[in-house]
PDBQT receptor file of N, H, CA, C and O in Angstrom, charges set to zero:
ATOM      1  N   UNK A   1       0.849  -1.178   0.000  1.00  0.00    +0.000 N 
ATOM      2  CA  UNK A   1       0.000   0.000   0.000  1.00  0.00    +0.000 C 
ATOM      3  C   UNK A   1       0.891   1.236   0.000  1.00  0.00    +0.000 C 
ATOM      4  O   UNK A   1       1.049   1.856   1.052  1.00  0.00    +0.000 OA
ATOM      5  N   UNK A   2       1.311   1.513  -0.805  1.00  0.00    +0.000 N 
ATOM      6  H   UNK A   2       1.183   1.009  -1.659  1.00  0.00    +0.000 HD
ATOM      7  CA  UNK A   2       1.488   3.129  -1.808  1.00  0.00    +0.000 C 
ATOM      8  C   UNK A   2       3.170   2.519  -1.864  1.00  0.00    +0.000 C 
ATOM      9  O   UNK A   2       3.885   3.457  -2.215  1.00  0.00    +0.000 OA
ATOM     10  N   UNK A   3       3.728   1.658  -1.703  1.00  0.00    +0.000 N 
ATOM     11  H   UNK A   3       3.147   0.896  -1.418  1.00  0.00    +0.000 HD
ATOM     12  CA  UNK A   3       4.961   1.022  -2.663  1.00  0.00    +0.000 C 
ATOM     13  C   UNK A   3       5.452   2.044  -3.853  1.00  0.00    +0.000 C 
ATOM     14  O   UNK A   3       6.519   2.630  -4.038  1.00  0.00    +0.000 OA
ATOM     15  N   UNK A   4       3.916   1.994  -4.752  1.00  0.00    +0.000 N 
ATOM     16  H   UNK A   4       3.049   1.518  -4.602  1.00  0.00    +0.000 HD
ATOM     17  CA  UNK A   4       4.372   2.698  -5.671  1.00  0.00    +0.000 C 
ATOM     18  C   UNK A   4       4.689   4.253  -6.073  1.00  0.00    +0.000 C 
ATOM     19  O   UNK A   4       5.235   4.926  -6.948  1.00  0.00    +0.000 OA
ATOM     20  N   UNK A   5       4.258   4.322  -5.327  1.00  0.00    +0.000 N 
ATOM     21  H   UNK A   5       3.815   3.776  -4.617  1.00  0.00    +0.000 HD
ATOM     22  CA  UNK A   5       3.954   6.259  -4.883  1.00  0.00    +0.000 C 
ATOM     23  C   UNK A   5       5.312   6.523  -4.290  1.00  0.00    +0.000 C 
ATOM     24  O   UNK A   5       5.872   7.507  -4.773  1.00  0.00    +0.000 OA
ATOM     25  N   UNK A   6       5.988   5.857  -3.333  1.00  0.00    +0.000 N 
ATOM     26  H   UNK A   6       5.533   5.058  -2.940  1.00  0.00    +0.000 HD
ATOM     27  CA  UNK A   6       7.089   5.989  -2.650  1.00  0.00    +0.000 C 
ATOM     28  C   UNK A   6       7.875   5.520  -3.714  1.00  0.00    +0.000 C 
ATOM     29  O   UNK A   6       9.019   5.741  -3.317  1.00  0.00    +0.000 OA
ATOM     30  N   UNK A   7       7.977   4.875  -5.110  1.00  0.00    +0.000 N 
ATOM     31  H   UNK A   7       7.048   4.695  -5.432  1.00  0.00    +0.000 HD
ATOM     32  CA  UNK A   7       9.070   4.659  -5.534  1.00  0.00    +0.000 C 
ATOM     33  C   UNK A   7       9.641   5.751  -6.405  1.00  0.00    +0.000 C 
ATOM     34  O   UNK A   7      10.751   5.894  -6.917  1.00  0.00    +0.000 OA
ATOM     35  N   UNK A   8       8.679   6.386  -6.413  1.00  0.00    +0.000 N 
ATOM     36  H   UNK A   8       7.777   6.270  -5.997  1.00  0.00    +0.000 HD
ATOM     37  CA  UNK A   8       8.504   7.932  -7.222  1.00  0.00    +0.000 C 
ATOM     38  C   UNK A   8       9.268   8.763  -6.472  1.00  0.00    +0.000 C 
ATOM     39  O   UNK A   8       9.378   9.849  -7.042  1.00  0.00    +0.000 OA
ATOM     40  N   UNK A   9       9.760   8.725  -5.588  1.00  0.00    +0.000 N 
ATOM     41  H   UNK A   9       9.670   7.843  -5.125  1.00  0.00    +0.000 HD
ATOM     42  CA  UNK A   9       9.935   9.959  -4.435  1.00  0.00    +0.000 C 
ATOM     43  C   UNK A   9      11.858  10.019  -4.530  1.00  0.00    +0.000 C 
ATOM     44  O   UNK A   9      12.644   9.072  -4.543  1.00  0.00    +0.000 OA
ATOM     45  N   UNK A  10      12.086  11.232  -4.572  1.00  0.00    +0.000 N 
ATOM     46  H   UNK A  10      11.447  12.001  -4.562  1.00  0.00    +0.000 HD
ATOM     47  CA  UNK A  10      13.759  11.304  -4.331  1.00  0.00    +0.000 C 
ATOM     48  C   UNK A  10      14.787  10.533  -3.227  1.00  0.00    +0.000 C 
ATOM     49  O   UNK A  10      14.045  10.008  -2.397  1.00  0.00    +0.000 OA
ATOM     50  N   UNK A  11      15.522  10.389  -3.052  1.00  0.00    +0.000 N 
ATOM     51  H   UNK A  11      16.125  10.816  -3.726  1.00  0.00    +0.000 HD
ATOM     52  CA  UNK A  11      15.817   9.797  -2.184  1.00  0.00    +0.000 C 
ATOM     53  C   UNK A  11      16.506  10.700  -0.948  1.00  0.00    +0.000 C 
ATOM     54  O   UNK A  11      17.397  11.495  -1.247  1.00  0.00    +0.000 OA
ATOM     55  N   UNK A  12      16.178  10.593   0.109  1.00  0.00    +0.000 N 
ATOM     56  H   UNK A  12      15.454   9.947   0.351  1.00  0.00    +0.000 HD
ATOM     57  CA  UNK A  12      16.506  11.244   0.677  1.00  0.00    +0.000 C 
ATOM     58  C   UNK A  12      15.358  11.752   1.838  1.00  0.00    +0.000 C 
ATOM     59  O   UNK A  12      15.397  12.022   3.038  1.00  0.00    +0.000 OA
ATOM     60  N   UNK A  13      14.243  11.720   0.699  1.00  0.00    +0.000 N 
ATOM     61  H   UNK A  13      14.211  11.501  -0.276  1.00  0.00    +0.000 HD
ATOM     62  CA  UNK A  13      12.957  12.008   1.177  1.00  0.00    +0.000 C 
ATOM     63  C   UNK A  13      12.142  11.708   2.508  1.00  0.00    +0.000 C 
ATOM     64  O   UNK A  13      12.083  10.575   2.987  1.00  0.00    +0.000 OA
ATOM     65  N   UNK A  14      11.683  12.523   2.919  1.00  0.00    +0.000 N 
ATOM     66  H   UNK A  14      11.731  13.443   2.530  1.00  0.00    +0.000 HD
ATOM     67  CA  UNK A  14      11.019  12.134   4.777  1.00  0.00    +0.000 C 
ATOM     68  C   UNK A  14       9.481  12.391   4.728  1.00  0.00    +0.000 C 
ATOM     69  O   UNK A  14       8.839  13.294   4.191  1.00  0.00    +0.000 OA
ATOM     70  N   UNK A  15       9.084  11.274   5.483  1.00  0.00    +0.000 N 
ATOM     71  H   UNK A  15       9.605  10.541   5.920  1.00  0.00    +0.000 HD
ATOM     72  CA  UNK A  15       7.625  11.519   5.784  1.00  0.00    +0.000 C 
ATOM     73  C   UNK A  15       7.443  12.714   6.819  1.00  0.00    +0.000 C 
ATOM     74  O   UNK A  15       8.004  12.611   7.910  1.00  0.00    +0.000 OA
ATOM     75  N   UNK A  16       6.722  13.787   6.543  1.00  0.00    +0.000 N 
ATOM     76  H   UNK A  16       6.265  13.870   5.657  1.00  0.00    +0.000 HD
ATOM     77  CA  UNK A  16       6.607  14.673   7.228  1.00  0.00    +0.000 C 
ATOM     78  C   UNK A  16       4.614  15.001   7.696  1.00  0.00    +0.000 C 
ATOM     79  O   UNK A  16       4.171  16.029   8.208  1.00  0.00    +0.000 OA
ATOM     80  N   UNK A  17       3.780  13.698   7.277  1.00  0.00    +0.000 N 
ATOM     81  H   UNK A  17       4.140  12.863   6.861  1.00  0.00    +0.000 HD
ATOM     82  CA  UNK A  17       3.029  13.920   8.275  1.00  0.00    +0.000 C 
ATOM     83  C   UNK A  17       2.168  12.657   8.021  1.00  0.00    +0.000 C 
ATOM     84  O   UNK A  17       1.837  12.356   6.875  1.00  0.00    +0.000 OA
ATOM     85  N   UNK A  18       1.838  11.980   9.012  1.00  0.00    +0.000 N 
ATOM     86  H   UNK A  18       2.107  12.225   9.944  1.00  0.00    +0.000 HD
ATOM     87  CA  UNK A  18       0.309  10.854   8.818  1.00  0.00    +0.000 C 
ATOM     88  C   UNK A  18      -0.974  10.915   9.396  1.00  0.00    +0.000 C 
ATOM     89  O   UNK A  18      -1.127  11.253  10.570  1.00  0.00    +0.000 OA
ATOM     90  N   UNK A  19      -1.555  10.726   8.933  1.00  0.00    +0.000 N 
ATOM     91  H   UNK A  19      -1.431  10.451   7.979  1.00  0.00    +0.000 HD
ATOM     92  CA  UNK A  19      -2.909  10.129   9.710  1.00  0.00    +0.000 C 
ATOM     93  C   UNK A  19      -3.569   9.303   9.712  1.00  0.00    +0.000 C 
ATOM     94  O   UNK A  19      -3.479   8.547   8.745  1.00  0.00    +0.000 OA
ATOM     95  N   UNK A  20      -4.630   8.974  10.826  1.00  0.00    +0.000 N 
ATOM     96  H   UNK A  20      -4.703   9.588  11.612  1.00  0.00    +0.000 HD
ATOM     97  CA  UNK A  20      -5.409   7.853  11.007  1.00  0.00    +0.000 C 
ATOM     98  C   UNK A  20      -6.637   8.245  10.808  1.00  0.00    +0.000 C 
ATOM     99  O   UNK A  20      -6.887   9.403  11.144  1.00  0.00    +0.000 OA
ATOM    100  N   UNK A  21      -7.896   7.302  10.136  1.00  0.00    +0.000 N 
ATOM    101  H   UNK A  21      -7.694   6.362   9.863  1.00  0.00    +0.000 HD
ATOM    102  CA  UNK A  21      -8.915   7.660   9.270  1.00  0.00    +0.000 C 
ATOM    103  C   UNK A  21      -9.592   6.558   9.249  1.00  0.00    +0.000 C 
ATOM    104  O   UNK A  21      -9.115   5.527   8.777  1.00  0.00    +0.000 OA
ATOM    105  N   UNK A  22     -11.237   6.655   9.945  1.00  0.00    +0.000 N 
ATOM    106  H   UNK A  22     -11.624   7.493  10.329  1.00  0.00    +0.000 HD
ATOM    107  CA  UNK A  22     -11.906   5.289   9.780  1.00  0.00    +0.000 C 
ATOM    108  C   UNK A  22     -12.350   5.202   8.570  1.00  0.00    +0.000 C 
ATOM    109  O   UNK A  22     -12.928   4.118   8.489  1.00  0.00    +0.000 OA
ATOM    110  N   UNK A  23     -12.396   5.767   7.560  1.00  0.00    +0.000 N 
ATOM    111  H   UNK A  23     -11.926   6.647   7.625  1.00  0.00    +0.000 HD
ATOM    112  CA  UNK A  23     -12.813   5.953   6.424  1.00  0.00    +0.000 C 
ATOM    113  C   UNK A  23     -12.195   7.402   5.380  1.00  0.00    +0.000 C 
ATOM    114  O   UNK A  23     -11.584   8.360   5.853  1.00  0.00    +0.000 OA
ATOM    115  N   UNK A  24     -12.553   7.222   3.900  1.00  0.00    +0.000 N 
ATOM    116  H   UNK A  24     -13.049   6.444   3.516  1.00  0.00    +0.000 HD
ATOM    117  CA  UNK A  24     -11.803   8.124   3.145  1.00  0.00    +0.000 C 
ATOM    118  C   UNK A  24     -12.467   9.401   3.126  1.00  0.00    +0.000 C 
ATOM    119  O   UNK A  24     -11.901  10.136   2.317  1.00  0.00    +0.000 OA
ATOM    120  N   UNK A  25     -13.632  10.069   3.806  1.00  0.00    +0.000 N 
ATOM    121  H   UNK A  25     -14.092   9.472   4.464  1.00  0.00    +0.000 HD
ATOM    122  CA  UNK A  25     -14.155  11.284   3.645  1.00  0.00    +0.000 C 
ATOM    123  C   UNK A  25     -13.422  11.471   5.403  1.00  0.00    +0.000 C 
ATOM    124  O   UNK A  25     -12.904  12.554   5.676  1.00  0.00    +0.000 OA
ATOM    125  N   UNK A  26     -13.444  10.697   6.137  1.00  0.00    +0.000 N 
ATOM    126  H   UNK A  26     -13.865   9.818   5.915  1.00  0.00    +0.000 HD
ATOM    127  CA  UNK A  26     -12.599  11.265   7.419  1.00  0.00    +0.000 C 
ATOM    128  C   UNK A  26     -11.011  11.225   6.823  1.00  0.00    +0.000 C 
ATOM    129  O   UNK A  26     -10.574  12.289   7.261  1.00  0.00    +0.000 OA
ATOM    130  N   UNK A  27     -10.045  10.670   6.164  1.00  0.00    +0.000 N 
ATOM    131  H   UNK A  27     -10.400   9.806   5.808  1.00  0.00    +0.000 HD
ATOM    132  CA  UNK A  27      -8.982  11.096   5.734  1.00  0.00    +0.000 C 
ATOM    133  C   UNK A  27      -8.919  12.208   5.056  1.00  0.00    +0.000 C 
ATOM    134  O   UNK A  27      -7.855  12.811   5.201  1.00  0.00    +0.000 OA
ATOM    135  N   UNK A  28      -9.627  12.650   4.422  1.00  0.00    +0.000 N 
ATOM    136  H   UNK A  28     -10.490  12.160   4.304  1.00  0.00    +0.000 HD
ATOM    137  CA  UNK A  28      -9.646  13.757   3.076  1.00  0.00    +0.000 C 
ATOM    138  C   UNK A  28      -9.966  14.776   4.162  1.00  0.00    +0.000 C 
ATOM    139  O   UNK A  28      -8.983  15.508   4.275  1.00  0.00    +0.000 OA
ATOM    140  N   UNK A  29     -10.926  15.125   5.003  1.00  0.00    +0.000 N 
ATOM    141  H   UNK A  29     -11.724  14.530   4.911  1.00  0.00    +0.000 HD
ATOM    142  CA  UNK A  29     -10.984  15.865   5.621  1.00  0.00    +0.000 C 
ATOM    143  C   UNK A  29      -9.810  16.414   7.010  1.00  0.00    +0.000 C 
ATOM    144  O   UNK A  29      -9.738  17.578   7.402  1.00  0.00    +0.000 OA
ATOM    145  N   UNK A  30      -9.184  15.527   7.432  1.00  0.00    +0.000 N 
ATOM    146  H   UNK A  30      -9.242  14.581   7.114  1.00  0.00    +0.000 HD
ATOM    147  CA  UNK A  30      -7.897  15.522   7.855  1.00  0.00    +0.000 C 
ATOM    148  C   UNK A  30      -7.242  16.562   7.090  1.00  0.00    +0.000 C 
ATOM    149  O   UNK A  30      -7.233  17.760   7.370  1.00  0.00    +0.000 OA
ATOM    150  N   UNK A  31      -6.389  15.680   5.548  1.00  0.00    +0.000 N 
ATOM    151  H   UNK A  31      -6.397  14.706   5.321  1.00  0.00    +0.000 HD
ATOM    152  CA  UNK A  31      -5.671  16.456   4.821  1.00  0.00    +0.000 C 
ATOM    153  C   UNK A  31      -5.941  17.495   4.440  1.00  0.00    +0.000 C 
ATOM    154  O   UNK A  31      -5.127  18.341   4.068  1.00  0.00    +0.000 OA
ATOM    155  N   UNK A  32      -7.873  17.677   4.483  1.00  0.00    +0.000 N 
ATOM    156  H   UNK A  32      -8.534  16.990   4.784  1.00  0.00    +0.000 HD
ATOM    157  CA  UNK A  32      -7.655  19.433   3.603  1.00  0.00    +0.000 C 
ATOM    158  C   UNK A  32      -7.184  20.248   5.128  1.00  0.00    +0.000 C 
ATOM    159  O   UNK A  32      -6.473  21.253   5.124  1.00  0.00    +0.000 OA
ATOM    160  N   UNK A  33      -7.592  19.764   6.081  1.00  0.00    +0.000 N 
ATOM    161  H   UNK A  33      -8.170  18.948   6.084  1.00  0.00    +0.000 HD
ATOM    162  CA  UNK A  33      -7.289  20.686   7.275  1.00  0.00    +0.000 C 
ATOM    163  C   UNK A  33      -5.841  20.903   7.184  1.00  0.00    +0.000 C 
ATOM    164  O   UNK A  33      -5.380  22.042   7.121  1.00  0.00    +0.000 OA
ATOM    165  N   UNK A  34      -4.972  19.656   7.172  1.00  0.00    +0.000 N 
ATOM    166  H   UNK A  34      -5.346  18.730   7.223  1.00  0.00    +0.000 HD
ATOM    167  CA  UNK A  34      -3.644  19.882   7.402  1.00  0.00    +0.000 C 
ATOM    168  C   UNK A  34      -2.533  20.656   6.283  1.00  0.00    +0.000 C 
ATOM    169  O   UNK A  34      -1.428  21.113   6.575  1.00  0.00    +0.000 OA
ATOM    170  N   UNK A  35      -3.182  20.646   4.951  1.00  0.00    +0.000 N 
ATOM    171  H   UNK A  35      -4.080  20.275   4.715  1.00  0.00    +0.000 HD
ATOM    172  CA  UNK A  35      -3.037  21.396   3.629  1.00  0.00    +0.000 C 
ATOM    173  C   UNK A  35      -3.625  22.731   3.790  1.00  0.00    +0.000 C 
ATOM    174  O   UNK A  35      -3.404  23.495   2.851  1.00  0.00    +0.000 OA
ATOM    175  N   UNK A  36      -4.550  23.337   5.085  1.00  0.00    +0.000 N 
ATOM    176  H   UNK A  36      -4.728  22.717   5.849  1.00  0.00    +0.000 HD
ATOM    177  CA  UNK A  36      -5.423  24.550   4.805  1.00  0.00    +0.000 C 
ATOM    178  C   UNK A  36      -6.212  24.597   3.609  1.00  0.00    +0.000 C 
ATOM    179  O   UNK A  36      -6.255  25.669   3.006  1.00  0.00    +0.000 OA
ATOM    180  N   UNK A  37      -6.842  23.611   3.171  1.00  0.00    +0.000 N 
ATOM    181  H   UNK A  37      -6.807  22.740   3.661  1.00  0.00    +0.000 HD
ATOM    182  CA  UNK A  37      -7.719  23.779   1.779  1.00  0.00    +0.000 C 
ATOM    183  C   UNK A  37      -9.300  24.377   1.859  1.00  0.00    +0.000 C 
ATOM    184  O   UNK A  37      -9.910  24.887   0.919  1.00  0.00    +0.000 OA
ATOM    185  N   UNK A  38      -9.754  24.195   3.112  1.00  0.00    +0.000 N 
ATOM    186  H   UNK A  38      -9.260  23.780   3.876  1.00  0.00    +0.000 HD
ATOM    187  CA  UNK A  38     -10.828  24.388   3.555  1.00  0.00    +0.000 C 
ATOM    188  C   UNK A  38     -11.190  23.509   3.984  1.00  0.00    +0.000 C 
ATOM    189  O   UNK A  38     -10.629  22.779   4.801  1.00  0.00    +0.000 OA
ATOM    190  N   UNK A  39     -12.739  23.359   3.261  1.00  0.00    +0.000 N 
ATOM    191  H   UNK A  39     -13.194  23.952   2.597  1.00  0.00    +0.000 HD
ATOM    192  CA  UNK A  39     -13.354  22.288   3.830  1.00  0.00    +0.000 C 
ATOM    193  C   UNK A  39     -13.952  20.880   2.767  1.00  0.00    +0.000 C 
ATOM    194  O   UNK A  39     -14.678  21.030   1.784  1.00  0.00    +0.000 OA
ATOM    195  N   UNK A  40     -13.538  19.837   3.172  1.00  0.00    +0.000 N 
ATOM    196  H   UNK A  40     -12.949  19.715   3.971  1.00  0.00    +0.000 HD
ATOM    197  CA  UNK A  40     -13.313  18.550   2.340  1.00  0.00    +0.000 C 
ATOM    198  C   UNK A  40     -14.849  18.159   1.796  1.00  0.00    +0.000 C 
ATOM    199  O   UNK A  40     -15.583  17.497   2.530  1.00  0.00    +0.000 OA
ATOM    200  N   UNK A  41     -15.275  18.576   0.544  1.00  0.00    +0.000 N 
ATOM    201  H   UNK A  41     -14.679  19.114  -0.052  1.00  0.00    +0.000 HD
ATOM    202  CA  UNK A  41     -16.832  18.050   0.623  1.00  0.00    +0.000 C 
ATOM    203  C   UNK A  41     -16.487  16.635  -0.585  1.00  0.00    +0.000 C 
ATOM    204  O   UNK A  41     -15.455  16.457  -1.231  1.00  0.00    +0.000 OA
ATOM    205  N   UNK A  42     -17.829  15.736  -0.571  1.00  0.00    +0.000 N 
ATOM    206  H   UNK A  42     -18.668  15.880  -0.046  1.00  0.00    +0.000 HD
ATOM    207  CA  UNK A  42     -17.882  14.924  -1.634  1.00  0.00    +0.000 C 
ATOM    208  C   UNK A  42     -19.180  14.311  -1.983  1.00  0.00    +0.000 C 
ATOM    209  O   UNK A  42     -20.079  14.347  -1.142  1.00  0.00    +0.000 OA
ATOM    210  N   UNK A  43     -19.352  13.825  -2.979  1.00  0.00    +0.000 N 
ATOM    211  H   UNK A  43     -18.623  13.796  -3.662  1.00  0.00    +0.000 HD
ATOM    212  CA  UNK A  43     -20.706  13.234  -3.383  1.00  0.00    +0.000 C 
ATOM    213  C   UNK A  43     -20.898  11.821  -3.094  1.00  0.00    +0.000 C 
ATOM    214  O   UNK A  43     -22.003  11.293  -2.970  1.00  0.00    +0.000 OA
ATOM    215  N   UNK A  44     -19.779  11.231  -2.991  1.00  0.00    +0.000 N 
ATOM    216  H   UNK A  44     -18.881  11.660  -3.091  1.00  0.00    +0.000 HD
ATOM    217  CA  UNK A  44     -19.676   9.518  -3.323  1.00  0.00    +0.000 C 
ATOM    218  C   UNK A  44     -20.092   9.094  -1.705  1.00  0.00    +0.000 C 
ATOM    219  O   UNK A  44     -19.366   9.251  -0.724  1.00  0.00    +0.000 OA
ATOM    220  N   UNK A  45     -21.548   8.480  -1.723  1.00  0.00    +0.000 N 
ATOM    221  H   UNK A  45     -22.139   8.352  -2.520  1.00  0.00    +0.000 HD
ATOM    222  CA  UNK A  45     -21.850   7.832  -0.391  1.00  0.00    +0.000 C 
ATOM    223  C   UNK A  45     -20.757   6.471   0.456  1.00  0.00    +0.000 C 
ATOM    224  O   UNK A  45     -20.617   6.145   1.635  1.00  0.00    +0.000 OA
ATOM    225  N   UNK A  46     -20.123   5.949  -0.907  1.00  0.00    +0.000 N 
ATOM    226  H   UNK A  46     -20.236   6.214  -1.865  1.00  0.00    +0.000 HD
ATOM    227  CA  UNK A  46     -18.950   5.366  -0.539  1.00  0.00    +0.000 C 
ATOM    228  C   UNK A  46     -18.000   5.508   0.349  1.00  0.00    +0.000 C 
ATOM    229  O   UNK A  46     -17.648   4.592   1.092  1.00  0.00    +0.000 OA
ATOM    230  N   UNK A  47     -17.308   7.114   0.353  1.00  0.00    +0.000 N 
ATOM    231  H   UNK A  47     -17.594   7.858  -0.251  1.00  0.00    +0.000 HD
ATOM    232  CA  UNK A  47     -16.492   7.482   1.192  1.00  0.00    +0.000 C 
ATOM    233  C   UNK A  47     -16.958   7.778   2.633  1.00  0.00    +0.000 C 
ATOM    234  O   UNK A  47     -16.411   8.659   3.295  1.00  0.00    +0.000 OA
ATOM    235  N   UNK A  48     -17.624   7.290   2.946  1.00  0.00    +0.000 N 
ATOM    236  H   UNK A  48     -18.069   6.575   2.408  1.00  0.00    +0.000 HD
ATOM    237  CA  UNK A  48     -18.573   7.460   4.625  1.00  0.00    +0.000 C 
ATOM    238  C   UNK A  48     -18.258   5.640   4.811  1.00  0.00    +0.000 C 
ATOM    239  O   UNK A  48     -18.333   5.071   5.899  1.00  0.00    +0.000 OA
ATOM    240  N   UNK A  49     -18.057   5.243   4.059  1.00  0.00    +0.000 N 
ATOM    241  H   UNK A  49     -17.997   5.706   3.174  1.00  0.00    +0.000 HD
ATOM    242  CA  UNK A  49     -18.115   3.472   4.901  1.00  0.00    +0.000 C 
ATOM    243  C   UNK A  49     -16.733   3.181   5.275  1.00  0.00    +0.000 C 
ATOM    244  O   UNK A  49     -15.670   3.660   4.880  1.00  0.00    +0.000 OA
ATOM    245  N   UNK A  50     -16.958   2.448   5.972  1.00  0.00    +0.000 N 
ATOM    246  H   UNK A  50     -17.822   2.060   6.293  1.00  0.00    +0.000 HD
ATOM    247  CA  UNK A  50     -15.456   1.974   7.363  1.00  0.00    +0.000 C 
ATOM    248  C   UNK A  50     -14.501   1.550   5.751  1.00  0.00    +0.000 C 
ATOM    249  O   UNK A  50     -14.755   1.204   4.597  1.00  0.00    +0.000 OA
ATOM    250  N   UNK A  51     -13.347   1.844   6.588  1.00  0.00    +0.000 N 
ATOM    251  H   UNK A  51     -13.140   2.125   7.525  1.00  0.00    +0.000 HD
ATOM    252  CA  UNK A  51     -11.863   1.091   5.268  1.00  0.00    +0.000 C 
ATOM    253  C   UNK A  51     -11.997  -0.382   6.260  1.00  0.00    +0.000 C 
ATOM    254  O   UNK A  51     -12.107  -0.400   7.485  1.00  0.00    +0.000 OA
ATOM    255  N   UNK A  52     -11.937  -1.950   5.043  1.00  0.00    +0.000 N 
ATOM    256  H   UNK A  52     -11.848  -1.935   4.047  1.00  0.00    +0.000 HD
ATOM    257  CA  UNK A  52     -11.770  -2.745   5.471  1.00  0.00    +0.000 C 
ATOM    258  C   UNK A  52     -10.737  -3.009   6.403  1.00  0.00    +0.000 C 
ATOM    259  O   UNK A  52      -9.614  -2.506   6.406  1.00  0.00    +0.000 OA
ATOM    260  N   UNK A  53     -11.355  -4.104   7.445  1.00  0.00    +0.000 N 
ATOM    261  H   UNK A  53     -12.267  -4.513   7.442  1.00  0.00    +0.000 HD
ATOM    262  CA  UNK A  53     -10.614  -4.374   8.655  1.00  0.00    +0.000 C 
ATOM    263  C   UNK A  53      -9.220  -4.781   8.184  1.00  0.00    +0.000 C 
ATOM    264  O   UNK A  53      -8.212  -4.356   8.748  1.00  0.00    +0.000 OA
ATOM    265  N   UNK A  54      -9.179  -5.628   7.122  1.00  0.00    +0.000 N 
ATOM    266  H   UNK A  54      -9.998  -5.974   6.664  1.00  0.00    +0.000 HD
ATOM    267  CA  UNK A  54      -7.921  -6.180   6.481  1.00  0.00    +0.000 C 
ATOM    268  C   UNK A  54      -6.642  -5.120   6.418  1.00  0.00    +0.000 C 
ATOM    269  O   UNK A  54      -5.451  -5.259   6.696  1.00  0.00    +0.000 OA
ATOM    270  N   UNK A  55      -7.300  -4.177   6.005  1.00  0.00    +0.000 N 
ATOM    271  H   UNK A  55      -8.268  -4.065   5.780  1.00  0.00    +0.000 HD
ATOM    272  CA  UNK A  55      -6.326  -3.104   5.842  1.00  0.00    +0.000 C 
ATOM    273  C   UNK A  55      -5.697  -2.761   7.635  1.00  0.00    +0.000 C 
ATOM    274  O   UNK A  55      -4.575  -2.256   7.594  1.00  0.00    +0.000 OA
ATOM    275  N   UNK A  56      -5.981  -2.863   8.399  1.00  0.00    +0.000 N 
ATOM    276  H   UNK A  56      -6.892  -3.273   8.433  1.00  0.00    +0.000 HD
ATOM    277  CA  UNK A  56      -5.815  -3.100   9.701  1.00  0.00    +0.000 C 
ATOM    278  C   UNK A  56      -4.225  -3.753  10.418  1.00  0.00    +0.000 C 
ATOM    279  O   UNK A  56      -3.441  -3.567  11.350  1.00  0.00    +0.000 OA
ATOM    280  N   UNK A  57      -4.454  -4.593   9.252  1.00  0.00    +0.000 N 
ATOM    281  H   UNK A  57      -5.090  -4.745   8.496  1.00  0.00    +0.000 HD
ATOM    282  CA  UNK A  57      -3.057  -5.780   9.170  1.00  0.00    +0.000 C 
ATOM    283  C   UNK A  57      -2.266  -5.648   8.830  1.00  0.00    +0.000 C 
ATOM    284  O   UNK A  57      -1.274  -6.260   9.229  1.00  0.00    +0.000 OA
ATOM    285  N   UNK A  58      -2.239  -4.513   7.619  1.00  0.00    +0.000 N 
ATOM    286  H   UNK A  58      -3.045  -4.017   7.295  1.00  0.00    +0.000 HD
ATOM    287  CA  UNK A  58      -0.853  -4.148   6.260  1.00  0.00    +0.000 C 
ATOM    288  C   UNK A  58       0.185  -3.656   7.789  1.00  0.00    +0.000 C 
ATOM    289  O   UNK A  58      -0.059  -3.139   8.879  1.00  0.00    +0.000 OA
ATOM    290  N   UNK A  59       1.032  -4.015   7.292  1.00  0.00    +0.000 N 
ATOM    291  H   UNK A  59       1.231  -4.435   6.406  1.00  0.00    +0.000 HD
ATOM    292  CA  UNK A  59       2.420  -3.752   8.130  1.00  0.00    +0.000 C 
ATOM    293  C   UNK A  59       2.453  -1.956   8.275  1.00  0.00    +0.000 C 
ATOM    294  O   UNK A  59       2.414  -1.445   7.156  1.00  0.00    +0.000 OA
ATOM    295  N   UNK A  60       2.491  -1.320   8.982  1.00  0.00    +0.000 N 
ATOM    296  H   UNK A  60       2.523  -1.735   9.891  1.00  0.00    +0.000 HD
ATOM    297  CA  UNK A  60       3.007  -0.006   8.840  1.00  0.00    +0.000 C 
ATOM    298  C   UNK A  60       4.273   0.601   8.953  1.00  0.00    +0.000 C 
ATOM    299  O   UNK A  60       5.020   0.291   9.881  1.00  0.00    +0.000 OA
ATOM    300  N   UNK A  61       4.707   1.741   7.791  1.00  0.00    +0.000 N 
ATOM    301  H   UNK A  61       4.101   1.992   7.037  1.00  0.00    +0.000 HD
ATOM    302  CA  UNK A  61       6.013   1.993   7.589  1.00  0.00    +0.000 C 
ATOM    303  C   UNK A  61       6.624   1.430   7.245  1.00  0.00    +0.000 C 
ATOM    304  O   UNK A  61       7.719   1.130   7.719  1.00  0.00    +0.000 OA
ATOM    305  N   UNK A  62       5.920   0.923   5.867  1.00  0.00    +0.000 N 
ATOM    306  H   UNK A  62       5.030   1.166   5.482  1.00  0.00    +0.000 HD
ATOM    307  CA  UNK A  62       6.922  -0.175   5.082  1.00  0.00    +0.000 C 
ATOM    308  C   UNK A  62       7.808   0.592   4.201  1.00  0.00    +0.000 C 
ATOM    309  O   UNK A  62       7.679   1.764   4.555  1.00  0.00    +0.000 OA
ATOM    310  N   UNK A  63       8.740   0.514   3.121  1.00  0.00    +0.000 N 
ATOM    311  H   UNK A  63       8.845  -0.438   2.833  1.00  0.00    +0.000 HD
ATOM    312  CA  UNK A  63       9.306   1.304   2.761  1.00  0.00    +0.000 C 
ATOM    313  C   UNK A  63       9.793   0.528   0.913  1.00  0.00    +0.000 C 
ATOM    314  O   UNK A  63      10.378  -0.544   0.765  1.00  0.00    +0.000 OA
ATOM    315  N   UNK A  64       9.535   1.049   0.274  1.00  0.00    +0.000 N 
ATOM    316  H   UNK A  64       9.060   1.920   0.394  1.00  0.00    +0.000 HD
ATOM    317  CA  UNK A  64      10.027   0.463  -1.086  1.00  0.00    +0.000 C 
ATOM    318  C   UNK A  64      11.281  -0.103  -1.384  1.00  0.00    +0.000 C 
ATOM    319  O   UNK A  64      12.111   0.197  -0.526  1.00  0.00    +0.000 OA
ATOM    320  N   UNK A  65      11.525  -0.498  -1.887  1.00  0.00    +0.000 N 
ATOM    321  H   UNK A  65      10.851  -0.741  -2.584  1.00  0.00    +0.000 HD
ATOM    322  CA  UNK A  65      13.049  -1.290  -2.294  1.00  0.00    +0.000 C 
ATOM    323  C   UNK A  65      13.499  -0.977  -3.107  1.00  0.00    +0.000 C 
ATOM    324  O   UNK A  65      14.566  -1.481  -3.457  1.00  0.00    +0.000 OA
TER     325      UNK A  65
């Protein structure tokens, strides 16, 4: 989970912020706060449902190779 996003990144590069999010309209709303964007709206009733428990398990701070 984002492997690929991090393989993109310079090296050298530092995580400079995370968060925790029971779902993707509570993440998005996080980031616009922490970006100052305002306020996070969306249409998709989707983003209100829990992120699977599975995802729960992924190792955290994994790092690309």
């Amino acid at each position: 989970m984002g492997d690929e996003a991090r393989s993109l990144m310079l090296p050298g590069a530092k995580k400079v912020w995370t968060v925790e999010a029971e779902n993707h309209f509570d993440a998005m709303t996080k980031y616009y706060g922490h970006m100052g964007w305002g306020q996070y709206t969306t249409e998709h009733p989707a983003d209100y449902e829990p992120y699977p428990d599975e995802w729960l398990r992924v190792p955290q701070g994994r790092r690309a190779t």
